[in-house]
SEFISE-569538 format. One record per residue: x, z, y of N, C-alpha, C in turn. Coordinates in steps of 0.02 Angstrom, whole numbers, padded with zeros to 5 digits, always signed. Last residue first. Layout:
BEGIN
XZYXZYXZY...
//
This chain:
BEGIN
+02120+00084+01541+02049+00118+01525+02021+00120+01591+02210-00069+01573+02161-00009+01608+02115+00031+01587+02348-00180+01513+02225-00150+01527+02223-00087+01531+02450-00150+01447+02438-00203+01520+02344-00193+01552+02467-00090+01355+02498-00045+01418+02460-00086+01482+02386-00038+01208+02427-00110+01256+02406-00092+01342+02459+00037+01096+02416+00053+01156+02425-00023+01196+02476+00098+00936+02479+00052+00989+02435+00046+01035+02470+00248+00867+02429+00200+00847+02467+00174+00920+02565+00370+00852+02564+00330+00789+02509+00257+00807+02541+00454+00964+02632+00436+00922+02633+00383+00878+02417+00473+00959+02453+00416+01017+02519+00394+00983+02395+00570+00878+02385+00491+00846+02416+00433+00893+02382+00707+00902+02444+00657+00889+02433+00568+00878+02281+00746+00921+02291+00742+00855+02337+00678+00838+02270+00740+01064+02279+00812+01026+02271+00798+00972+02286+00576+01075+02345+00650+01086+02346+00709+01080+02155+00587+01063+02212+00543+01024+02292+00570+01012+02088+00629+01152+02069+00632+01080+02134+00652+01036+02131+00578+01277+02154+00669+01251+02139+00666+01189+02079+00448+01254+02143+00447+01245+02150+00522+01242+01958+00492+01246+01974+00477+01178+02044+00471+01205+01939+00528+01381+01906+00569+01328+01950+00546+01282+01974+00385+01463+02004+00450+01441+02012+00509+01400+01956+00250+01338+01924+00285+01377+01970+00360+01383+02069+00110+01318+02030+00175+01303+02011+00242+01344+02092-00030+01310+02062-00003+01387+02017+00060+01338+02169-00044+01164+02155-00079+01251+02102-00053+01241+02253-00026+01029+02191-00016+01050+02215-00026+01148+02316-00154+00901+02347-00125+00970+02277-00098+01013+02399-00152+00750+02335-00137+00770+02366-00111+00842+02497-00272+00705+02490-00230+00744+02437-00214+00766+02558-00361+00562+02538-00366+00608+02550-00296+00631+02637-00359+00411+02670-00381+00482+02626-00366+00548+02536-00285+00342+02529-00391+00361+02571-00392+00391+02563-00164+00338+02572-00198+00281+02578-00264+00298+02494-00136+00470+02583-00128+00471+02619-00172+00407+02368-00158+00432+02394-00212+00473+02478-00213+00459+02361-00044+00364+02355-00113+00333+02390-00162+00381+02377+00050+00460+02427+00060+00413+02432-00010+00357+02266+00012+00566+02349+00022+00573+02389+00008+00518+02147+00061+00470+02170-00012+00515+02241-00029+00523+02182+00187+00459+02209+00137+00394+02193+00063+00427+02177+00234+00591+02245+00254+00591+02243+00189+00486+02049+00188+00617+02091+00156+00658+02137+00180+00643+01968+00258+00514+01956+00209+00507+02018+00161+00553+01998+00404+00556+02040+00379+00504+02021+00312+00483+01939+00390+00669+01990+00413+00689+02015+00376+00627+01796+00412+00611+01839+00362+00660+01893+00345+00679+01805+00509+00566+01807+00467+00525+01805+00409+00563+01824+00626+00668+01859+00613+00607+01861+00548+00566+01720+00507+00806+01731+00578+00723+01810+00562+00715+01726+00452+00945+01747+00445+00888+01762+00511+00862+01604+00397+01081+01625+00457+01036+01669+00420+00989+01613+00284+01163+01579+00346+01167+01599+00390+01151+01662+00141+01193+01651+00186+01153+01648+00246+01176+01701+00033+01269+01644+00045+01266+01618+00109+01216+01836+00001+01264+01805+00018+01329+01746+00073+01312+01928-00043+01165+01886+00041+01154+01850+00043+01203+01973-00176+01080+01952-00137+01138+01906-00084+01137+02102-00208+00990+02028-00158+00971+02014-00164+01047+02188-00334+00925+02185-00313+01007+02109-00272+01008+02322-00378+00828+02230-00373+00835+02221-00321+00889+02471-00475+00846+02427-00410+00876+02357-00426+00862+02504-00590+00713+02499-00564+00772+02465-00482+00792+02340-00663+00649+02421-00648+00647+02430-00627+00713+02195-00676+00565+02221-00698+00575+02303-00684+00585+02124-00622+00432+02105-00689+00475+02149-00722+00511+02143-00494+00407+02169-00553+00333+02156-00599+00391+02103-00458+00535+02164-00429+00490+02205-00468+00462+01967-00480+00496+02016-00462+00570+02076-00507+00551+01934-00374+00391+01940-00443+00407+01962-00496+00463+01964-00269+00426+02009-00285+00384+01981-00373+00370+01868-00241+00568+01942-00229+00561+01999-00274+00502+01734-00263+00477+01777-00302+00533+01837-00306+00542+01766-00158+00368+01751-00220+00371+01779-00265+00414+01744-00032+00497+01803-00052+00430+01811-00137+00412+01635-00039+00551+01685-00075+00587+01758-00072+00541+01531-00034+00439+01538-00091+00479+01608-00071+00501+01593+00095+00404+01588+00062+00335+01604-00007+00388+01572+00191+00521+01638+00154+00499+01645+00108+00444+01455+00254+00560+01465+00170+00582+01545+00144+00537+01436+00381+00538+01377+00323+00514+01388+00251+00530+01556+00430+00565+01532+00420+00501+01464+00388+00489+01600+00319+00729+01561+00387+00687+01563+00356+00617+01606+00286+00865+01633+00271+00815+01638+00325+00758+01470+00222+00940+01502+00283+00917+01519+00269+00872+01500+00091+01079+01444+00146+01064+01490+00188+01008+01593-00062+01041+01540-00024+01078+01488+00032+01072+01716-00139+01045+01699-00089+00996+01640-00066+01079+01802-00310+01014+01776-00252+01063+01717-00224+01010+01935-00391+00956+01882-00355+00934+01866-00308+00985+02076-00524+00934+02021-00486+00967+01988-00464+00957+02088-00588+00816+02136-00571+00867+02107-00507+00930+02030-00628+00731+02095-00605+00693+02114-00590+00757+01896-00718+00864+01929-00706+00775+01997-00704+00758+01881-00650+00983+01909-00704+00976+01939-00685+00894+01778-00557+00987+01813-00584+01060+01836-00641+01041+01661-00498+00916+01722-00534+00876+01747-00565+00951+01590-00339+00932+01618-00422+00956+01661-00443+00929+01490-00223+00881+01547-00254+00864+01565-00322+00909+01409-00090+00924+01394-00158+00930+01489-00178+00916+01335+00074+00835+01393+00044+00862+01385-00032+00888+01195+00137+00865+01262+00180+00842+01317+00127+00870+01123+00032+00817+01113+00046+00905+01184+00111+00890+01115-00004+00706+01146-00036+00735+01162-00026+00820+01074+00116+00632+01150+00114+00645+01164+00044+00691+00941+00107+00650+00993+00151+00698+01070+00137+00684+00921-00002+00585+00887-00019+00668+00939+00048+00677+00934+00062+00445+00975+00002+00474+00966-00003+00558+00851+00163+00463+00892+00178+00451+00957+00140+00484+00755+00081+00460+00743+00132+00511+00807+00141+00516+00749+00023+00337+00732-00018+00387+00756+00044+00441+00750+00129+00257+00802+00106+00244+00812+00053+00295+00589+00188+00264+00653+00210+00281+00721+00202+00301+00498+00043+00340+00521+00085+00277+00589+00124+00320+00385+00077+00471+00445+00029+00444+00486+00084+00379+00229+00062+00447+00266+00077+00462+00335+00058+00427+00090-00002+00380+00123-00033+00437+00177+00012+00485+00076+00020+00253+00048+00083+00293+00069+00056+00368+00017-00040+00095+00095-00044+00173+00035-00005+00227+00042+00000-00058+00000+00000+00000+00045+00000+00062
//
């Protein structure tokens, strides 16, 4: 019997997509990140990232402008971004991060370890 409400798993999907928006800026090279980089979004921007990745060469260029929040599990979605890319030769390089997350980043050290591209402006 349909009750003309949206199933669970429908509901479910409609929120995670308002949780994060992905851009492909320019395929294997570019990626802008929008809204919360959270345990309800990292499966998607995992994905992206490691397809990214395999796509193309060179620096993959995250832009953080738009992000909000990042968990723990955000955090460890952009430090195995990193650690794959380091595997391709490449360079996970995050641009224009928001202040919040750059203190993020540096009270759990991660500035020491993830690329910053110096030339964009949080």
């Amino acid at each position: 019997m349909d009750t003309g409400h949206p199933t669970e798993a429908a509901s479910l999907d409609a929120h995670r997509l308002v949780d994060i928006a992905i851009d492909v800026e320019s395929p294997g090279t570019v990626i802008s990140l929008t809204g919360r980089l959270a345990a309800s979004t990292v499966a998607d921007v995992r994905a992206v990232l490691v397809a990214a990745l395999e796509a193309g060469d060179g620096d993959l260029l995250v832009d953080l402008e738009g992000v909000e929040l990042v968990d723990a599990s955000g955090l460890g979605v952009l430090v195995g971004a990193h650690r794959l890319a380091s595997r391709m030769d490449r360079r996970l390089v995050l641009r224009s991060v928001p202040p919040r997350i750059e203190r993020l980043l540096a009270a759990t050290h991660l500035n020491r370890v993830l690329a910053f591209d110096e030339t964009a402006c949080a």
